[in-house]
C-alpha positions as CSV (number, residue, x, y, z in Angstrom):
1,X,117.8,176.4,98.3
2,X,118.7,177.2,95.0
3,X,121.6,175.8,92.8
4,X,124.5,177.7,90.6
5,X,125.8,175.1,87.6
6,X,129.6,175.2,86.6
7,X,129.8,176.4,82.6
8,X,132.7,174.0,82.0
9,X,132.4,170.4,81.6
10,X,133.1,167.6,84.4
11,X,135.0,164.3,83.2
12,X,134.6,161.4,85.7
13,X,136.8,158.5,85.2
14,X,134.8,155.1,86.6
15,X,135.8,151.5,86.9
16,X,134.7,148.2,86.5
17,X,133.8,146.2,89.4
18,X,133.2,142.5,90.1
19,X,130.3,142.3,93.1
20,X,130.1,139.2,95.3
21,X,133.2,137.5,94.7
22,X,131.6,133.8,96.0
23,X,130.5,134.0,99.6
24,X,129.6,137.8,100.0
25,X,126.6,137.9,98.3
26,X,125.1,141.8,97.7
27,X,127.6,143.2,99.8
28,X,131.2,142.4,98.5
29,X,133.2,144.2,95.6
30,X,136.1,144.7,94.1
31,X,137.1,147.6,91.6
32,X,138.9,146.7,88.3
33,X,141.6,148.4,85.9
34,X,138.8,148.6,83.2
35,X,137.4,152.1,83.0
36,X,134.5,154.4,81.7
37,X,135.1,158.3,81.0
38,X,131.9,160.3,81.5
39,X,131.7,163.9,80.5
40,X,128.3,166.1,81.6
41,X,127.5,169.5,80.6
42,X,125.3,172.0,81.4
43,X,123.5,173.1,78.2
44,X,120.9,176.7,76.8
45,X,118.6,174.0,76.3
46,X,117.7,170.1,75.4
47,X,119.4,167.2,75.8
48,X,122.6,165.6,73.8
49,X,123.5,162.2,74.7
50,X,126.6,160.9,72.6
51,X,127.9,157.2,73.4
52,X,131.1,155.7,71.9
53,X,132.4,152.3,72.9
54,X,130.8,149.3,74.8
55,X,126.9,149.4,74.3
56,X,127.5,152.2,71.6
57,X,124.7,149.9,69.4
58,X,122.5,149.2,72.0
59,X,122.2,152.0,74.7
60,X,119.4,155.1,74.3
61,X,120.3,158.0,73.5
62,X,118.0,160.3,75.6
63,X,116.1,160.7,79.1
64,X,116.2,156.9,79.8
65,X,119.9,156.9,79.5
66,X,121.0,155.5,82.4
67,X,123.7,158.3,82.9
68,X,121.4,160.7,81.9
69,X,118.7,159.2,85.2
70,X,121.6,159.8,87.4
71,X,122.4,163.2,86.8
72,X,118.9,164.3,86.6
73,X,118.6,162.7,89.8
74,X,121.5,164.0,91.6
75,X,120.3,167.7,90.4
76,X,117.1,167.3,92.3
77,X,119.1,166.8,95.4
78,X,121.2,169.2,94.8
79,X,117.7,171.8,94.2
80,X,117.7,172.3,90.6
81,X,118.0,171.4,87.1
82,X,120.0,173.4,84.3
83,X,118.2,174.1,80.8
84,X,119.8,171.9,78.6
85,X,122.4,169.0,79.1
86,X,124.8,167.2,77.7
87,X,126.5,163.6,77.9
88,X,129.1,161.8,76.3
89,X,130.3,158.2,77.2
90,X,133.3,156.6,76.2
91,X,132.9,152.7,77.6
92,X,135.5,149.7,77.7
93,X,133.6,148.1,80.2
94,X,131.3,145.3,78.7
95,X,127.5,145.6,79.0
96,X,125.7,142.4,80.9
97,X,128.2,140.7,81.9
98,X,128.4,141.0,85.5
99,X,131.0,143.6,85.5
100,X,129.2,146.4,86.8
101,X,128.7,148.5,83.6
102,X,125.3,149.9,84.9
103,X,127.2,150.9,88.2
104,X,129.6,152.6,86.5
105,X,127.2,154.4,84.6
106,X,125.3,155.5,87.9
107,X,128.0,156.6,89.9
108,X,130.0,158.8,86.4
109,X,126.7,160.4,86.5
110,X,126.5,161.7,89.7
111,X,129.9,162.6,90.6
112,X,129.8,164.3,87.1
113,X,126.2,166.3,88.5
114,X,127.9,166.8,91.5
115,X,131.2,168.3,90.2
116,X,128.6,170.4,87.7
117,X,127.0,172.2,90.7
118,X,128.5,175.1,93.0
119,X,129.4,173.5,96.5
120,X,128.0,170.0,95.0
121,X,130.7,168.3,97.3
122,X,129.5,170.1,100.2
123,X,126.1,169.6,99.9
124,X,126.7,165.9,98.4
125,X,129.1,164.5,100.6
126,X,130.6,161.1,99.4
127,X,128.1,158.8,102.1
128,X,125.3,160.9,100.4
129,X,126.2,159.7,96.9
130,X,126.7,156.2,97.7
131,X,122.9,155.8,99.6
132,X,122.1,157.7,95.6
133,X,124.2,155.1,93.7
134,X,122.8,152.0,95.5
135,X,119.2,153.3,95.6
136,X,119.1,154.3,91.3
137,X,121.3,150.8,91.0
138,X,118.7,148.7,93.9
139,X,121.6,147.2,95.3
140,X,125.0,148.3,97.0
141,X,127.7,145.9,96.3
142,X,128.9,147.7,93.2
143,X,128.7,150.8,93.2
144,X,130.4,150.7,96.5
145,X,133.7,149.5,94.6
146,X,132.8,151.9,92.0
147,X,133.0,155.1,94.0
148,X,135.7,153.8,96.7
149,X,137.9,151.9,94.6
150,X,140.0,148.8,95.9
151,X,137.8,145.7,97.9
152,X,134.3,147.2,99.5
153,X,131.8,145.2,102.0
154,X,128.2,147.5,102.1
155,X,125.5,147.3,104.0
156,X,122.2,148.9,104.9
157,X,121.1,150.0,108.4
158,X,118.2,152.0,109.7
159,X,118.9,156.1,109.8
160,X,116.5,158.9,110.0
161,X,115.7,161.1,107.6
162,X,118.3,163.7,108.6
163,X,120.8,161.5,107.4
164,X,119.2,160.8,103.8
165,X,119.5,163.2,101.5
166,X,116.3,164.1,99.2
167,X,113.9,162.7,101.9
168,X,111.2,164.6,103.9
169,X,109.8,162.2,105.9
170,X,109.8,158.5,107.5
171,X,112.4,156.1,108.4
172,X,114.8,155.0,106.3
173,X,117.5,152.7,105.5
174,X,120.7,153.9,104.8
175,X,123.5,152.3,102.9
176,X,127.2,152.0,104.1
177,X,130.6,150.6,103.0
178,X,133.6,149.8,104.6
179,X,136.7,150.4,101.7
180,X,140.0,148.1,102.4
181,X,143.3,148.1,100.4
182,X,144.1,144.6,98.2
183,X,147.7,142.9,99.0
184,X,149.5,144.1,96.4
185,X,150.1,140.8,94.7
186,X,146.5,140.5,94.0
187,X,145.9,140.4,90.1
188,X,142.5,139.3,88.5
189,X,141.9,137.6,85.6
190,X,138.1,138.2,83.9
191,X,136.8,135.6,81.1
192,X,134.1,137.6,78.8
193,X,131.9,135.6,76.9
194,X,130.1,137.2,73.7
195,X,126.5,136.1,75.8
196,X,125.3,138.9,78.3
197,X,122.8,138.0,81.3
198,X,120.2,140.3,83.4
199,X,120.8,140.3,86.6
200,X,116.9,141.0,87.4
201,X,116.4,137.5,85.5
202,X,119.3,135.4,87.5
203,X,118.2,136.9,91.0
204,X,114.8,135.0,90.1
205,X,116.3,131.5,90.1
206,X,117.4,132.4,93.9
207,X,115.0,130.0,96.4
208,X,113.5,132.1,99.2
209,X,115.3,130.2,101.5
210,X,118.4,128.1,102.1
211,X,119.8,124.9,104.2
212,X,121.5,126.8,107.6
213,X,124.5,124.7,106.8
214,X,125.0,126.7,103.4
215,X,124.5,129.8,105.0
216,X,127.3,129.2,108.0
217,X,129.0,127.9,105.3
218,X,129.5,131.1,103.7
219,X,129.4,133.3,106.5
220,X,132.5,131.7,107.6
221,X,134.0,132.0,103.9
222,X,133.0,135.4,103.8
223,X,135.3,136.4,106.6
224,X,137.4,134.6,105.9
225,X,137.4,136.6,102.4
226,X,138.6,139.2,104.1
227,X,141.7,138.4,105.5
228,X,142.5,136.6,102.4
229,X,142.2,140.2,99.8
230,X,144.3,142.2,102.5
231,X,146.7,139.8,104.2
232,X,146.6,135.8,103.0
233,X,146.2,135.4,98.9
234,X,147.4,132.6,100.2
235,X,143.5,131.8,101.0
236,X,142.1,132.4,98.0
237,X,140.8,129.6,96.7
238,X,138.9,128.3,100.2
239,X,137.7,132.0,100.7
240,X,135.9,131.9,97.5
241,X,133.9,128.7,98.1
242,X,130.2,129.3,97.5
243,X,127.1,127.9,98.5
244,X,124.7,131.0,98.9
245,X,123.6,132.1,94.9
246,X,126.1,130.4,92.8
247,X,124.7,126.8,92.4
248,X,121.1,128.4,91.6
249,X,122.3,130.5,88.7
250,X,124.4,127.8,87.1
251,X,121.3,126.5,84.9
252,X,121.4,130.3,83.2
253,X,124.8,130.1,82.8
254,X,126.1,126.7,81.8
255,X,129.3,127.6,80.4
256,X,130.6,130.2,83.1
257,X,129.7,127.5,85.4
258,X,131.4,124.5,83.7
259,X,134.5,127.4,83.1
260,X,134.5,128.1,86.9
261,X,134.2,124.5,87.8
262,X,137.4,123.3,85.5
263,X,139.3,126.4,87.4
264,X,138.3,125.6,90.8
265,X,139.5,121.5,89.9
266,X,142.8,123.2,88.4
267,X,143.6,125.2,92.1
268,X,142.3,128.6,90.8
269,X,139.9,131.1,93.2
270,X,137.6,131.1,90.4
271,X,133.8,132.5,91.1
272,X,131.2,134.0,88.8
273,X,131.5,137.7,88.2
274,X,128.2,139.5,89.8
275,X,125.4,137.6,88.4
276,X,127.4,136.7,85.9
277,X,128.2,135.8,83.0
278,X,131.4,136.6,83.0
279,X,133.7,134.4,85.3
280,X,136.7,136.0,87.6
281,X,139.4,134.4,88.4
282,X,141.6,135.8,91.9
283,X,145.2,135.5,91.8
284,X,149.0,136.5,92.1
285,X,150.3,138.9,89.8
286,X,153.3,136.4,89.2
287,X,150.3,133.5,88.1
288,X,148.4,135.9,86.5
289,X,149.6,135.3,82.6
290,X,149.3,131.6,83.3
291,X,145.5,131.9,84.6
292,X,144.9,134.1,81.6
293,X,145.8,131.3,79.4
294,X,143.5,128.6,80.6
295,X,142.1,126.4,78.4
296,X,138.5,128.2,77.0
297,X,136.5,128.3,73.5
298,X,133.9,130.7,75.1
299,X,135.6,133.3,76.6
300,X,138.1,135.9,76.0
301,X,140.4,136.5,79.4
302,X,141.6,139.9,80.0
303,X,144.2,140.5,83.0
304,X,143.4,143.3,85.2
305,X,145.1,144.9,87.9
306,X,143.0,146.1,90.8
307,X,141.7,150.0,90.9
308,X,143.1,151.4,94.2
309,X,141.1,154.5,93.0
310,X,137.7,154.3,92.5
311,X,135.5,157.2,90.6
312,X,138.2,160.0,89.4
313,X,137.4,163.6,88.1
314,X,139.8,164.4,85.8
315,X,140.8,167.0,83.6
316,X,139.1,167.3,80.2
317,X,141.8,166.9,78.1
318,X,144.1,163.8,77.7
């Protein structure tokens, strides 16, 4: 099956996301008004990777680019790669700081491939590009919020190959979300510090196992989680409560920890964003300003609404 590129560029519009949110562990998320732009272009030849904005120091500039990985890897779904490509990245959202920069990155690229191609939409439906996402990103959580906007729970479950795209053989697991729309007095509150962390690093100071209280404990707040994001804020705080990953990871993170500890004394639903550093804090949008203004040295606190959009294509211009 051979593919037919687009000669204009695509611009994706991606958010920031906060994963686990306490008790759901690798499943929940929740998309953030905190946004990258991703432009792709088919080129005559090459590569051009241009990055401006968050990680603009740090990030490569060429194959390994983790934009560039996911477009690449979206055109061999798709059946073919163009001659030459280009990438620019403008980024607001921070880099290792559990606010899913690297999801963002993954899911701009292959929206951008997909809007690149002829009948990309057709032949990469929307469940095909999330099983993508979560496989390049090794976890679903994220990129979930990412592509769907709003509050996501994934999961994986066993498919056939018919139902994966890019695979010729086997079983496999396929990933899934279920998207639902935040009560519209939700605001969050995220506290950057200037530290970053890895999240291949903090998943190590995990145990293999845990007490079954702990993990009825959380299943129960997980639920619970639930309700509270759609229908009772008032249950915030309680639905955030975590026993599962958060009091393993403290040790790597001793200020987000002692942060979300002097929030959850003060009443707030504070938890640690993804695997961290940075701490989020769930609340009303009429507390909002007063959470943002909690006493910290460490951190700076940005006020976010929550993206009802997920990843966008948008015009070029503007």
């Amino acid at each position: 099956m051979g593919v037919s590129f687009r000669a204009a560029p695509a611009r994706v519009r991606v958010p920031a996301t906060s994963a686990n949110l306490g008790p759901g562990f690798d499943s929940f998320g929740l998309a953030l008004s905190l946004y990258d732009d991703v432009v792709v272009r088919v080129a005559e030849s090459g590569l051009v990777v241009d990055v401006a904005g968050e990680g603009a120091d740090d990030v490569r500039r060429d194959k390994r680019h983790l934009v560039v990985q996911a477009v690449r890897a979206t055109f061999d779904v798709l059946g073919g790669q163009p001659r030459g490509l280009e990438v620019v990245c403008a980024n607001h959202i921070p880099h290792g700081r559990g606010l899913g920069s690297s999801a963002a990155a993954i899911v701009g690229g292959i929206v951008g491939a997909r809007e690149l191609v002829l009948g990309g939409a057709e032949r990469l439906p929307d469940d095909a590009v999330l099983r993508l996402a979560a496989e390049l990103e090794g976890h679903p959580d994220n990129v979930a919020a990412c592509l769907a906007g709003g509050f996501t729970m994934a999961w994986q479950e066993a498919g056939t190959t018919a139902q994966k795209a890019g695979t010729t053989s086997g079983a496999v697991l396929l990933t899934k979300s279920l998207h639902l729309d935040v009560n519209k007095s939700i605001a969050a509150v995220v506290f950057v510090p200037e530290t970053k962390s890895s999240t291949a690093k903090s998943r190590k100071l995990l145990p293999e196992t845990i007490p079954f209280e702990a993990a009825a404990a959380n299943a129960a707040r997980a639920a619970l989680l639930s309700q509270a994001l759609t229908r009772r804020p008032d249950l915030l705080f309680v639905a955030t409560e975590d026993g599962l990953h958060q009091p393993y990871r403290a040790s790597a993170m001793s200020r987000s920890a002692a942060l979300m500890t002097r929030m959850r004394a003060a009443g707030i639903a504070a938890v640690i964003s993804g695997a961290g550093p940075s701490v989020l804090a769930l609340t009303t949008t009429a507390n909002a300003d007063a959470v943002a203004e909690f006493d910290t040295r460490w951190f700076t606190a940005t006020r976010l609404a929550i993206d009802t959009e997920g990843a966008r294509v948008l015009p070029l211009a503007g």
